[in-house]
VEXDREN-244518 format. One record per residue: x, y, z of N, C-alpha, C in turn. Coordinates in pm, whole numbers, padded with zeros to 5 digits, always signed. Layout:
% VEXDREN-244518
XYZXYZXYZ;...
***
This chain:
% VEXDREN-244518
+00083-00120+00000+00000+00000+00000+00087+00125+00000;+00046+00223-00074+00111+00364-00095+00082+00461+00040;+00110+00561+00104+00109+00589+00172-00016+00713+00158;+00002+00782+00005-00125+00846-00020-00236+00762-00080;-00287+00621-00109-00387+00548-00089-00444+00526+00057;-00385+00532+00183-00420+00529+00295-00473+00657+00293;-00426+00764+00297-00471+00885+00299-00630+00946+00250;-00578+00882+00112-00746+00866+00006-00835+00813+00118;-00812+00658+00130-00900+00581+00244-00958+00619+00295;-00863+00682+00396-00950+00787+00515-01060+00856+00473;-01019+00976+00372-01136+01054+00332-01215+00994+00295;-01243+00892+00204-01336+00818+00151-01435+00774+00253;-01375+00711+00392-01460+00616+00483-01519+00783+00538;-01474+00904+00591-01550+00980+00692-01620+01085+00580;-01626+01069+00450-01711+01168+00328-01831+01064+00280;-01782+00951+00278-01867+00855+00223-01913+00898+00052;-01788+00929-00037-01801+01000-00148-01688+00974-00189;-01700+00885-00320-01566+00881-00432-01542+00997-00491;-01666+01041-00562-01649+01161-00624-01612+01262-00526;-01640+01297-00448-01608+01418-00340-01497+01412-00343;-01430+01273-00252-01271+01269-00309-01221+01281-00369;-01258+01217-00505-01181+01277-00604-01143+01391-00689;-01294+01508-00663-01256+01621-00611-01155+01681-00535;-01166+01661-00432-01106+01716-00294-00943+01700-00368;-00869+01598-00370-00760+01568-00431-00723+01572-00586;-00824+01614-00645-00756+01606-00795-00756+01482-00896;-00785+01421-00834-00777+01256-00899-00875+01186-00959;-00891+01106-01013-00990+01035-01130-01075+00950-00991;-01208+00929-01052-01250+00852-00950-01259+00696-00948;-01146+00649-01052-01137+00526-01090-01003+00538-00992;-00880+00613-00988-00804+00562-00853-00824+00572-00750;-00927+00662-00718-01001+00619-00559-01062+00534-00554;-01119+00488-00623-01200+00337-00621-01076+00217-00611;-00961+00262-00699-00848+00161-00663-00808+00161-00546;-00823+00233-00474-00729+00294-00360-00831+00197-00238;-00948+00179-00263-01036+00168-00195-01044+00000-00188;-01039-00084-00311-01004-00206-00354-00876-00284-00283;-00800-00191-00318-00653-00250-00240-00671-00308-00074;-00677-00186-00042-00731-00147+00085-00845-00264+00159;-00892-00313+00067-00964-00441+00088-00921-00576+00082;-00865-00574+00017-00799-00679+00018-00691-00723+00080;-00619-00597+00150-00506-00604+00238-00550-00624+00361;-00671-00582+00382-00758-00611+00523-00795-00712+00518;-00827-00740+00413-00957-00855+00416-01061-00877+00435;-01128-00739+00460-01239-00716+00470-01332-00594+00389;-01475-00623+00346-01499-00502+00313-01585-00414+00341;-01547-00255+00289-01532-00144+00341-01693-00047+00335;-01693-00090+00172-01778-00024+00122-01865-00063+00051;-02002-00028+00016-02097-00088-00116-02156-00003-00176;-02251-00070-00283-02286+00044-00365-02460+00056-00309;-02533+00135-00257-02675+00104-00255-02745+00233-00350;-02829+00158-00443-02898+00271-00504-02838+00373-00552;-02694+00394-00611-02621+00443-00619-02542+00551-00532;-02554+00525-00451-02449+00579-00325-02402+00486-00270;-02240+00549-00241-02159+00482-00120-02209+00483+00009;-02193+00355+00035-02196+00320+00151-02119+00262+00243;-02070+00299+00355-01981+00270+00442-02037+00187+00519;-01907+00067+00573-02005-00060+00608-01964-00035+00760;-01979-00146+00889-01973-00113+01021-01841-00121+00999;-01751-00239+00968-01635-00234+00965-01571-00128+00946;-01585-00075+00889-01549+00065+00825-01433+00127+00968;-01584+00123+01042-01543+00207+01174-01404+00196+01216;-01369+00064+01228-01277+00024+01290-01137+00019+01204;-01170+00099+01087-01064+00077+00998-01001+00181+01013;-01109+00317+01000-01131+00457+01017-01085+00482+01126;-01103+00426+01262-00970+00461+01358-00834+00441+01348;-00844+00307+01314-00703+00276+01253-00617+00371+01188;-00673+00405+01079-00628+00508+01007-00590+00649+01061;-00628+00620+01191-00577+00818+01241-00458+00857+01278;-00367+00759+01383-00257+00784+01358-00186+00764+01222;-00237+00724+01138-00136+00747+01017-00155+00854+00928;-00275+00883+00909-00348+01019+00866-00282+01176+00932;-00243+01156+01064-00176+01210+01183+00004+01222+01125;+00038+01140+01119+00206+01157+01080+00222+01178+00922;+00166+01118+00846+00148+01167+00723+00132+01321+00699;+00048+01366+00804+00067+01518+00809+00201+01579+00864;+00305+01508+00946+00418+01525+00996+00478+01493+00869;+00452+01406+00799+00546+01410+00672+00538+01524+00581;+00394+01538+00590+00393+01704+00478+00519+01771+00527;+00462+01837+00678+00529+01931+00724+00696+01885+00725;+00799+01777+00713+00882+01750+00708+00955+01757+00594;+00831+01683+00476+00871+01770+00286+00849+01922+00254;+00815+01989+00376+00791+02101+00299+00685+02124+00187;+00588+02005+00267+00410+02084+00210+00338+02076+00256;+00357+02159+00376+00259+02214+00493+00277+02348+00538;+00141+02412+00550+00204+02614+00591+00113+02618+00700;+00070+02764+00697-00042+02815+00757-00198+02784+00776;-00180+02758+00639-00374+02696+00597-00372+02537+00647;-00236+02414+00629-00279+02297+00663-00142+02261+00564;-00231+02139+00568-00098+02013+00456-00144+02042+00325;-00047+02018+00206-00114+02001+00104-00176+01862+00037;-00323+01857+00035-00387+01761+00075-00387+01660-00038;-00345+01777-00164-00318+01724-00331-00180+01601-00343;-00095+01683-00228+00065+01606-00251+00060+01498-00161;+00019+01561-00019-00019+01376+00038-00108+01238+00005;-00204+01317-00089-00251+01184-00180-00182+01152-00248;-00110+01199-00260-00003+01141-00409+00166+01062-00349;+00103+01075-00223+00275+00989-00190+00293+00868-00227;+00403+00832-00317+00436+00698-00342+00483+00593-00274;+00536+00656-00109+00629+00554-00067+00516+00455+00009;+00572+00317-00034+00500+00217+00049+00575+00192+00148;+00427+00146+00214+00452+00095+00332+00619-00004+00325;+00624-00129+00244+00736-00196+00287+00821-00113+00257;+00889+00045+00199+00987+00087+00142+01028+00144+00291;+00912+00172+00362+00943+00231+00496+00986+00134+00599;+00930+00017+00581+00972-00067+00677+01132-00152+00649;+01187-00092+00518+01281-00119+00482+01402-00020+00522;+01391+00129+00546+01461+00249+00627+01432+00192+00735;+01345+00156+00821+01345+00129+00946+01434+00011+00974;+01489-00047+00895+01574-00221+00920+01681-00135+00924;+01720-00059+00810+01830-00039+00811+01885+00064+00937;+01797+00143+00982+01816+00264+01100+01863+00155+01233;+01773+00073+01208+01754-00063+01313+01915-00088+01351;+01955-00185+01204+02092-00267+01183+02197-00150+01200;+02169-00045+01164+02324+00053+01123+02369+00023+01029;+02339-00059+00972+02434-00077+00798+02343-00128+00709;+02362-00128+00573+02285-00131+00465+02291-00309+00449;+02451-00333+00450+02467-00478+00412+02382-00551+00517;+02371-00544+00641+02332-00621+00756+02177-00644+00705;+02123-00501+00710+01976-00481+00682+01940-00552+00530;+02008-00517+00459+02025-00656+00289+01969-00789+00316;+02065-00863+00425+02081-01009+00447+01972-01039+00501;+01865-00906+00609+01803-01012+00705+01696-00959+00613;+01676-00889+00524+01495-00885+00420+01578-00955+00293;+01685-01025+00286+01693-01119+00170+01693-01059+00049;+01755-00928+00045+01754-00792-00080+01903-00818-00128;+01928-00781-00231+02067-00747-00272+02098-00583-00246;+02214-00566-00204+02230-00432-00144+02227-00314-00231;+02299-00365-00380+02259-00187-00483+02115-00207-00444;+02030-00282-00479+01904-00311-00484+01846-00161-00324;+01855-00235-00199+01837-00141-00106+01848-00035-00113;+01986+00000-00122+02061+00138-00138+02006+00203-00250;+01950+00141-00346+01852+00245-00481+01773+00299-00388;+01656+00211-00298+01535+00239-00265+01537+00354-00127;+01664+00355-00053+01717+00438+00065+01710+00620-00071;+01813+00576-00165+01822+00710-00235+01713+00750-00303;+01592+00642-00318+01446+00699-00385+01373+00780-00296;+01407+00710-00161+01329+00801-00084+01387+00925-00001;+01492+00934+00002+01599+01056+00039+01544+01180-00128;+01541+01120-00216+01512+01240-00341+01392+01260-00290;+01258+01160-00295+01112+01252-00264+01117+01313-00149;+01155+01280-00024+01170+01363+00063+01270+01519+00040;+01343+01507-00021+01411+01595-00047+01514+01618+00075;+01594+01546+00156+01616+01574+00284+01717+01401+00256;+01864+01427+00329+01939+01342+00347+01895+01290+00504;+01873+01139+00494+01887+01056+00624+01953+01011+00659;+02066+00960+00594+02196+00911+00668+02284+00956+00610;+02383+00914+00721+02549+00938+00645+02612+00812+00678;+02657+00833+00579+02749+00669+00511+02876+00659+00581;+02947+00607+00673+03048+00598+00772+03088+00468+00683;+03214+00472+00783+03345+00252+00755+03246+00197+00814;+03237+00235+00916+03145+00139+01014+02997+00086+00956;+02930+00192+00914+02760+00158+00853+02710+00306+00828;+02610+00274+00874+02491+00408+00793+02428+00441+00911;+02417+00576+00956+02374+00630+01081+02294+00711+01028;+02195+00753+01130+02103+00860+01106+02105+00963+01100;+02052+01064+01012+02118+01222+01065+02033+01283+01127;+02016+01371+01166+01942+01457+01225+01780+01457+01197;+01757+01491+01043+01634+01434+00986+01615+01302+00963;+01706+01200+00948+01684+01088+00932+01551+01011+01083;+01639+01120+01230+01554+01028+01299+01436+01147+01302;+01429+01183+01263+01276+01303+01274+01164+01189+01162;+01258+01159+01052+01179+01056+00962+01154+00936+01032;+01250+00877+01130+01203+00750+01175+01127+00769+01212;+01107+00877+01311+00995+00864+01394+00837+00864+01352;+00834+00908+01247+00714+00938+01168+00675+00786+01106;+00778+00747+01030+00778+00595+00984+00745+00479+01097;+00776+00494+01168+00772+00433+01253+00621+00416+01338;+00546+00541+01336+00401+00557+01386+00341+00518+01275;+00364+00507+01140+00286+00435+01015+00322+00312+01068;+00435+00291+01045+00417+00119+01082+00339+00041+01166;+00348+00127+01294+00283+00039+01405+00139+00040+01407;+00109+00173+01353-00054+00164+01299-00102+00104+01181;-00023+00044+01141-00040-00029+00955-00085-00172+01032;+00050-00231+01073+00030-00358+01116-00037-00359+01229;-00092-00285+01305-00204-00317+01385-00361-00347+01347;-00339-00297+01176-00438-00321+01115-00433-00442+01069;-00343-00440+01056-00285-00611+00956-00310-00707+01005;-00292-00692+01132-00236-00812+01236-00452-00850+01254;-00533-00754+01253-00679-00791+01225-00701-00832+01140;-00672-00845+00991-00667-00891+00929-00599-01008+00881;-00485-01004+00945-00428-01161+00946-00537-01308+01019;-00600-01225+01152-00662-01352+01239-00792-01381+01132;-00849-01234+01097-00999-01295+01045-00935-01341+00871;-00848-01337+00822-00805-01477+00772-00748-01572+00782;-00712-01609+00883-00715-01719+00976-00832-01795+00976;-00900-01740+01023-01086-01757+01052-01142-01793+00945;-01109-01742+00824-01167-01765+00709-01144-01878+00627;-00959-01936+00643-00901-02036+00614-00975-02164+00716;-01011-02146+00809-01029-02254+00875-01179-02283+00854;-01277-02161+00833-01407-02183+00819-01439-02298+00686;-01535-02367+00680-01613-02445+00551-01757-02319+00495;-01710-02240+00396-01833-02197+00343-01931-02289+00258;-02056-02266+00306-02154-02375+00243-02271-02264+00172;-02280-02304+00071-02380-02220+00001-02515-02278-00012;-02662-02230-00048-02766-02303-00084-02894-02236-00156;-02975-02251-00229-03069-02245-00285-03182-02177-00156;-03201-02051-00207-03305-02010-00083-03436-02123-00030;-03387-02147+00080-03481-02244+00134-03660-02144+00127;-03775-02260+00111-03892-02212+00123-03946-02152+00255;-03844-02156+00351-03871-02153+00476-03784-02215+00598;-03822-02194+00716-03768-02277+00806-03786-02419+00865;-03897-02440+00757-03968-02632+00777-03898-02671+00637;-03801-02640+00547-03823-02675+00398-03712-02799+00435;-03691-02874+00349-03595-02948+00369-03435-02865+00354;-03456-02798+00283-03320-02739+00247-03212-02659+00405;-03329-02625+00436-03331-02567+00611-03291-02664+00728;-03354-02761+00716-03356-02857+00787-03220-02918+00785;-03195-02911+00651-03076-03002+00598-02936-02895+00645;-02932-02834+00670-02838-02749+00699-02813-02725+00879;-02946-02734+00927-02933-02721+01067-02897-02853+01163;-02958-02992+01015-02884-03123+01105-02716-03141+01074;-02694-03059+00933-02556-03061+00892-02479-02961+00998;-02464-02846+01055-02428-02751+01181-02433-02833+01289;-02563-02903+01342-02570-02960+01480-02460-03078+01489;-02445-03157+01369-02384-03280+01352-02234-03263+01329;-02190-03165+01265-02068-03141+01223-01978-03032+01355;-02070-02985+01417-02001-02922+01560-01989-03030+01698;-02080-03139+01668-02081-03223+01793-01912-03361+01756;-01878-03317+01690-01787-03400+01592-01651-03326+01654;-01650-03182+01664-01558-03133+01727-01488-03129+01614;-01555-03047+01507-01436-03028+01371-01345-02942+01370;-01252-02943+01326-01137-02804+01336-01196-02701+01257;-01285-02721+01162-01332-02624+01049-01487-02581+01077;-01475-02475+01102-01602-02379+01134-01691-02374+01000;-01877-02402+01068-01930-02403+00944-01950-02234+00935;-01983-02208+00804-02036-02064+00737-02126-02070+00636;-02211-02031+00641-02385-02069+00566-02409-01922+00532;-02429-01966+00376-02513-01831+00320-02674-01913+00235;-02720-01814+00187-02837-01871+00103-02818-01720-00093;-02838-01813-00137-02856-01738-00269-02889-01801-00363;-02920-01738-00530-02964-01792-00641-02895-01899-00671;-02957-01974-00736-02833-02071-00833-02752-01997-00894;-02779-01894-01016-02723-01868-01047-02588-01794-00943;-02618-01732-00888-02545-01693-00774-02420-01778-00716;-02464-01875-00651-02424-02032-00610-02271-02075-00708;-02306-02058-00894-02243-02127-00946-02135-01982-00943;-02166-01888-00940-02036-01827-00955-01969-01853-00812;-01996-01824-00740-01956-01827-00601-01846-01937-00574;-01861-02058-00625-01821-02183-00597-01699-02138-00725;-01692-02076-00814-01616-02088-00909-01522-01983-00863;-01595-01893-00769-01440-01804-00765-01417-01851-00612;-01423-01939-00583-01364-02000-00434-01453-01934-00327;-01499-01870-00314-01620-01771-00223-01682-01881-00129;-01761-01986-00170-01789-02112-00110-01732-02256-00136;-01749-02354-00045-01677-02452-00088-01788-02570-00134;-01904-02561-00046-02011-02651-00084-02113-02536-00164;-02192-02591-00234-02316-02553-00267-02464-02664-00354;-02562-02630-00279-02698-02695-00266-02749-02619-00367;-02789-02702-00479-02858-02615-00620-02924-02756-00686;-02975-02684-00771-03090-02775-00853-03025-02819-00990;-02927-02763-01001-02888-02796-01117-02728-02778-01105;-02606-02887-01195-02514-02891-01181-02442-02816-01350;-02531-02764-01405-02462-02731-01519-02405-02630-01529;-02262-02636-01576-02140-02528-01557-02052-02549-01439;-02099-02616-01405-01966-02702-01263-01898-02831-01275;-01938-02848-01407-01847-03007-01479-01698-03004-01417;-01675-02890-01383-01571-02944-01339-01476-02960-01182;-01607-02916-01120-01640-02933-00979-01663-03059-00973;-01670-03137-00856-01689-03307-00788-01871-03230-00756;-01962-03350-00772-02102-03296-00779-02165-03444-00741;-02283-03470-00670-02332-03570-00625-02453-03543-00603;-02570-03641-00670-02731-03629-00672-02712-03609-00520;-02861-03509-00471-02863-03503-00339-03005-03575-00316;-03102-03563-00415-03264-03622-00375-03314-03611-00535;-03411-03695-00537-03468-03672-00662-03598-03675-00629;-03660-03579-00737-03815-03524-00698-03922-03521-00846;-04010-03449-00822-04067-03454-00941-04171-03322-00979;-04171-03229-01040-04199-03097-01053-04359-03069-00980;-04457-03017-00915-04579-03037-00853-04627-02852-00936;-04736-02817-00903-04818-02730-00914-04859-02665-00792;-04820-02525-00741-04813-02483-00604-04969-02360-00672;-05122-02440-00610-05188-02328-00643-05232-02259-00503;-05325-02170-00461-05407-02114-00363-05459-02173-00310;-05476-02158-00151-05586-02226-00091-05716-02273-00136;-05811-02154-00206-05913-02079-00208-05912-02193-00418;-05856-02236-00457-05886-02222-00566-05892-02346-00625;-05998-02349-00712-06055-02495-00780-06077-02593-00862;-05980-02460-00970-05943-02530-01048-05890-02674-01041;-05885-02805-01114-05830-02946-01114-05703-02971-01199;-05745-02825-01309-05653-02877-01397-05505-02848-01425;-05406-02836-01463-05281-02725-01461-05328-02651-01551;-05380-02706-01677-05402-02574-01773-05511-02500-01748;-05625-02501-01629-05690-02440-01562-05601-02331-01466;-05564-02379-01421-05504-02310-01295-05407-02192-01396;-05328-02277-01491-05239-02142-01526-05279-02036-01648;-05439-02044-01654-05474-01972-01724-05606-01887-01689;-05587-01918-01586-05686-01862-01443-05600-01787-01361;-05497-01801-01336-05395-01680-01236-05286-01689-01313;-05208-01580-01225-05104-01531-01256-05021-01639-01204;-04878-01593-01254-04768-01674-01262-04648-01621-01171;-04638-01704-01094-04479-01634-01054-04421-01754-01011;-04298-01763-01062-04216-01909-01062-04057-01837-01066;-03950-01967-00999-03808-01901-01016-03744-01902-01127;-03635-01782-01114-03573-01774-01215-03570-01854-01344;-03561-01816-01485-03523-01932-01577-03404-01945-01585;-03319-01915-01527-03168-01934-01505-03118-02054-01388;-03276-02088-01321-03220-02213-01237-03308-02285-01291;-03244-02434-01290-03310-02567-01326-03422-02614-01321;-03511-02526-01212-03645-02546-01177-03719-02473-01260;-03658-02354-01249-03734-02236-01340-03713-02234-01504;-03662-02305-01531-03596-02339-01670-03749-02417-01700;-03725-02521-01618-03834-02642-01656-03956-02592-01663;-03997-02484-01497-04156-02488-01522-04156-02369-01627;-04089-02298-01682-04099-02217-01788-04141-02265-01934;-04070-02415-01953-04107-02464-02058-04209-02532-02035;-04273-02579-01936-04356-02645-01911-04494-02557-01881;-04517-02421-01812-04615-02351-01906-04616-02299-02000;-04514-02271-02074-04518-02218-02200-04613-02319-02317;-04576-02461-02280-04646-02524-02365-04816-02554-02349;-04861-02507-02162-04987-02519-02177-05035-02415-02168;-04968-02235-02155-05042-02152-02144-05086-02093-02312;-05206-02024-02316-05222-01925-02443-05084-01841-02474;-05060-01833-02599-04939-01735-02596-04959-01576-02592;-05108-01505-02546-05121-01400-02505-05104-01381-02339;-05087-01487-02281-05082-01504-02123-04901-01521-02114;-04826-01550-02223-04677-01527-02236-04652-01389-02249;-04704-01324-02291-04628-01195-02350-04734-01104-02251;-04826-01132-02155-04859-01036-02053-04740-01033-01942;-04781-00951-01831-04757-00907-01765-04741-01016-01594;-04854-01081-01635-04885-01117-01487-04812-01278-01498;-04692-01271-01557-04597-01405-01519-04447-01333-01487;-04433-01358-01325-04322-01307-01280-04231-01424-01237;-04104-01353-01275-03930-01459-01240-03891-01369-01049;-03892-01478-01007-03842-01419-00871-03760-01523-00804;-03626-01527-00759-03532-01600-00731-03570-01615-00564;-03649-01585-00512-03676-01625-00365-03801-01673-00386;-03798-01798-00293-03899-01903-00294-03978-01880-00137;-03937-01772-00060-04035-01716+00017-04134-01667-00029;-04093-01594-00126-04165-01505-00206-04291-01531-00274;-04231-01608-00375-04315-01685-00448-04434-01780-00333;-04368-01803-00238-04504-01886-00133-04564-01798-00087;-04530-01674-00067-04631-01571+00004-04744-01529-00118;-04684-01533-00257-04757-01499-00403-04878-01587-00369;-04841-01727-00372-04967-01832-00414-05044-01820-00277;-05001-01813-00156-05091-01853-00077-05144-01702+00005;-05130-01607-00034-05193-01489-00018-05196-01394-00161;-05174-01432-00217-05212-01312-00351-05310-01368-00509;-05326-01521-00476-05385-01571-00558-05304-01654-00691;-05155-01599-00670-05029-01661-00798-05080-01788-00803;-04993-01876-00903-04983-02026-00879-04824-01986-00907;-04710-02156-00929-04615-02147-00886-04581-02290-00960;-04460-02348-00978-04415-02472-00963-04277-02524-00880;-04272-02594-00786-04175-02590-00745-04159-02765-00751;-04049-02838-00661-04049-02993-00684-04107-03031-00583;-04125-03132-00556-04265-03166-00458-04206-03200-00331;-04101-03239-00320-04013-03249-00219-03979-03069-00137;-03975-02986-00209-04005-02845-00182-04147-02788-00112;-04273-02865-00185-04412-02838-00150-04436-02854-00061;-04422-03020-00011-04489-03087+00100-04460-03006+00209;-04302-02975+00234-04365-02890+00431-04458-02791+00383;-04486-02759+00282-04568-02629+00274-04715-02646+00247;-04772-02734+00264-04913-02800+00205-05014-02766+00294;-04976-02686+00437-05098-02596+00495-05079-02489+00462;-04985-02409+00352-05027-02272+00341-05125-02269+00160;-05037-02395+00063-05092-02392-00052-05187-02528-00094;-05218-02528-00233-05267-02627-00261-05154-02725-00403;-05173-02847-00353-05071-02919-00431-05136-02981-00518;-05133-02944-00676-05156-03015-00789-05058-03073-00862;-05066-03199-00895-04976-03289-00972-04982-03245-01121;-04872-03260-01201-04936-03239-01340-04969-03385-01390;-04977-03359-01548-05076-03462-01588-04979-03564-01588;-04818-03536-01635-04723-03611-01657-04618-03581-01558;-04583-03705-01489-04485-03665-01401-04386-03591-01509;-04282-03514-01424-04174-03417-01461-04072-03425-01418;-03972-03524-01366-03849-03552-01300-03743-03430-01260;-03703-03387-01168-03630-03343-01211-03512-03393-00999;-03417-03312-01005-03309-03378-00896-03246-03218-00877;-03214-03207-00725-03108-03165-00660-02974-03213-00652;-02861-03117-00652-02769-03182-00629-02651-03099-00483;-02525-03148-00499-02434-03092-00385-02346-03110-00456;-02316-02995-00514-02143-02977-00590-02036-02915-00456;-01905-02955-00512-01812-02933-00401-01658-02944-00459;-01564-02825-00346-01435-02811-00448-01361-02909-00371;-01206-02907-00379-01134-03012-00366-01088-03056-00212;-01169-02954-00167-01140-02963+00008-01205-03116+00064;-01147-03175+00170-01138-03321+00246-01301-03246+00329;-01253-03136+00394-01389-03105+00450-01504-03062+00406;-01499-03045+00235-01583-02998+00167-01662-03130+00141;-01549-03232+00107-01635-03385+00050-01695-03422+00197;-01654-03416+00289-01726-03474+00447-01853-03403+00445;-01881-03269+00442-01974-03209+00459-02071-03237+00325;-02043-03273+00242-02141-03323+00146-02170-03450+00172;-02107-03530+00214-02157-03612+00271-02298-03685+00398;-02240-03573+00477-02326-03568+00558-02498-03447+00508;-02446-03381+00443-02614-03349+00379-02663-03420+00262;-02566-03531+00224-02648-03597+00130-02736-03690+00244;-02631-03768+00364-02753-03819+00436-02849-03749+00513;-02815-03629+00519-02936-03582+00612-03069-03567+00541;-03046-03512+00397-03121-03537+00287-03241-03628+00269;-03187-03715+00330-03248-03881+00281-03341-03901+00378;-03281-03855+00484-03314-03859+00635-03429-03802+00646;-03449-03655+00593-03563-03584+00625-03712-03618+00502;-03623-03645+00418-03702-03660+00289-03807-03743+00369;-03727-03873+00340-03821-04022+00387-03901-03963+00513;-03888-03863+00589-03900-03868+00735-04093-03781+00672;-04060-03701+00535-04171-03625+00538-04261-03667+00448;-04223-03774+00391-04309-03867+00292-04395-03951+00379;-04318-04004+00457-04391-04095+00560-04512-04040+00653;-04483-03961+00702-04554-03781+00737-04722-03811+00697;-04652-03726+00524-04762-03714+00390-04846-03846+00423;-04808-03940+00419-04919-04055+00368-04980-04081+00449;-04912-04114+00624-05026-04107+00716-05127-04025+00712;-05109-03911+00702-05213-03816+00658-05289-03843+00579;-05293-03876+00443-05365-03950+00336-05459-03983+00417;-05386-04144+00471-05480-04248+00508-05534-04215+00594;-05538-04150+00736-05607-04058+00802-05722-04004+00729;-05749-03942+00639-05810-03846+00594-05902-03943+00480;-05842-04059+00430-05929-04167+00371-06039-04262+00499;
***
């Protein structure tokens, strides 16, 4: 990190404005956005988002934004030490623009440390012209000699320790940041991220399957912490592809050929209509209400897409009242309070069969879940264990279903 990207930082987290900044300093608002990126990734955490088109500063923030004050603080001792600082303040244009990084400083500090250039060489594993360039790069931007070159080694001069001292309060406030960022990737290395298909709820199997996979995998005393998100398939498959998660629960495995992937349940597509409604038929029902079904970008929504397309009118295609919605809360609140119908797999329906009504179509419709997973030992364990929990709950709610039947026969 540059020493005027920290600087940027700062302003950025207490303006909550790229553009402002990049105002304020002169600069494009594509290198404050770099400045801002880095900065993330050196933490490891992030800072900022976009909502509705404004920045937004996240909680973390806070704690970064303190961080940042003693260095924000001597950086202004550096103005005033280069000779760009007066009456009015620092110049706020030239301290964004400082080049020296952090390691160039922690590299004057070895050597102030050792007393000699060669000593300080051997223990950062540098070749010494190599050093001695980077000592005279930063003696020119400063404009100000720091050492003098003795038989003996390299001593400080007068400004040299006025500079340590300044370097020296960056450092210890840099890596105090670091050193937070080192543990919560620590934390992160050791965690198992598990991804999944927005469950219908907190009775759905998908839910279920995750809370016997947590209860079971902590009583085990694993070294690897679980971490559970929920999102789209589509979502899911990128996620897993840029390492983000290690498991993920989706309906469909296509575009992960080259991920390890294992059937998790197989089901068969159902008709999610209204309480209230009487239709018998599917091509009743979907030409009697509206439509709202998931995405056609996931496997489910792919299917029931083609699958009303072929029984609805094609003026009921090109209206209005057939909506794509990637949450399957959603869509259950549609059918069983707004009048929608829906298709989901029936293994999805059943916990839900006191809020909707379950119509079969005319032809069963096959379709399967699966559990793709990357090359991690704890990634294949944990798929493991939700493929059986899977099985576990399935059978547990079929068995359920039919007593009921026969009850009711």
């Amino acid at each position: 990190m540059h020493l005027g990207a920290l600087f940027i930082i700062r302003h950025v987290l207490t303006s909550a404005s790229v553009r402002e900044t990049a105002r304020r300093f002169q600069l494009s608002p594509s290198t404050v956005s770099a400045a801002i990126r880095n900065a993330e990734t050196e933490l490891a955490m992030k800072l900022t988002e976009r909502a509705s088109g404004e920045l937004v500063t996240l909680i973390a923030s806070g704690g970064v934004l303190e961080g940042l004050e003693p260095i924000t603080v001597a950086i202004g001792e550096l103005c005033l030490f280069a000779g760009h600082a007066g009456a009015e303040g620092i110049d706020e244009v030239w301290a964004a623009r400082i080049p020296v990084k952090i390691g160039a400083m922690e590299r004057f500090l070895e050597v102030a440390d050792q007393g000699s250039i060669n000593r300080a060489a051997r223990r950062l594993h540098l070749g010494q012209p190599q050093l001695s360039l980077q000592l005279a790069n930063l003696e020119k931007f400063l404009g100000r000699r720091l050492f003098e070159r003795q038989a003996q080694g390299s001593v400080l001069t007068e400004e040299g320790r006025r500079a340590y001292q300044i370097f020296m309060a960056i450092s210890q406030a840099w890596n105090d940041l670091k050193s937070a960022a080192d543990e919560r990737y620590r934390r992160t290395a050791r965690s198992l991220r598990i991804g999944s298909i927005i469950p219908t709820g907190s009775e759905s199997w998908v839910a279920r399957c995750l809370g016997l996979l947590v209860s079971e995998w902590n009583a085990r005393r694993s070294n690897n912490a679980i971490s559970l998100v929920s999102m789209t398939a589509d979502d899911l498959r990128e996620a897993l592809k840029s390492g983000r998660i290690d498991v993920a629960i989706l309906d469909s495995v296509f575009g992960l050929e080259s991920f390890r992937h294992r059937e998790l349940l197989q089901t068969d597509m159902v008709v999610i209509a209204p309480p209230q409604s009487t239709q018998t038929s599917v091509a009743d029902l979907v030409a009697g209400h509206a439509i709202c079904m998931p995405s056609p970008r996931t496997g489910l929504g792919h299917a029931a897409m083609a699958f009303s397309a072929e029984r609805a009118p094609d003026r009921r295609l090109r209206s209005r009242d057939i909506t794509a919605a990637d949450s399957l809360p959603v869509i259950v609140d549609l059918v069983a309070n707004h009048g929608y119908v829906s298709f989901l797999g029936r293994v999805s329906a059943m916990p839900i069969a006191d809020k909707v009504r379950i119509v079969d179509l005319d032809e069963a419709l096959p379709m399967s879940y699966h559990v793709a997973f990357n090359h991690r030992k704890a990634a294949a364990d944990a798929s493991a264990v939700i493929i059986a929990a899977a099985a576990r709950i399935t059978s547990e709610t079929v068995a359920k279903t039919d007593a009921v039947r026969e009850s009711a026969a």
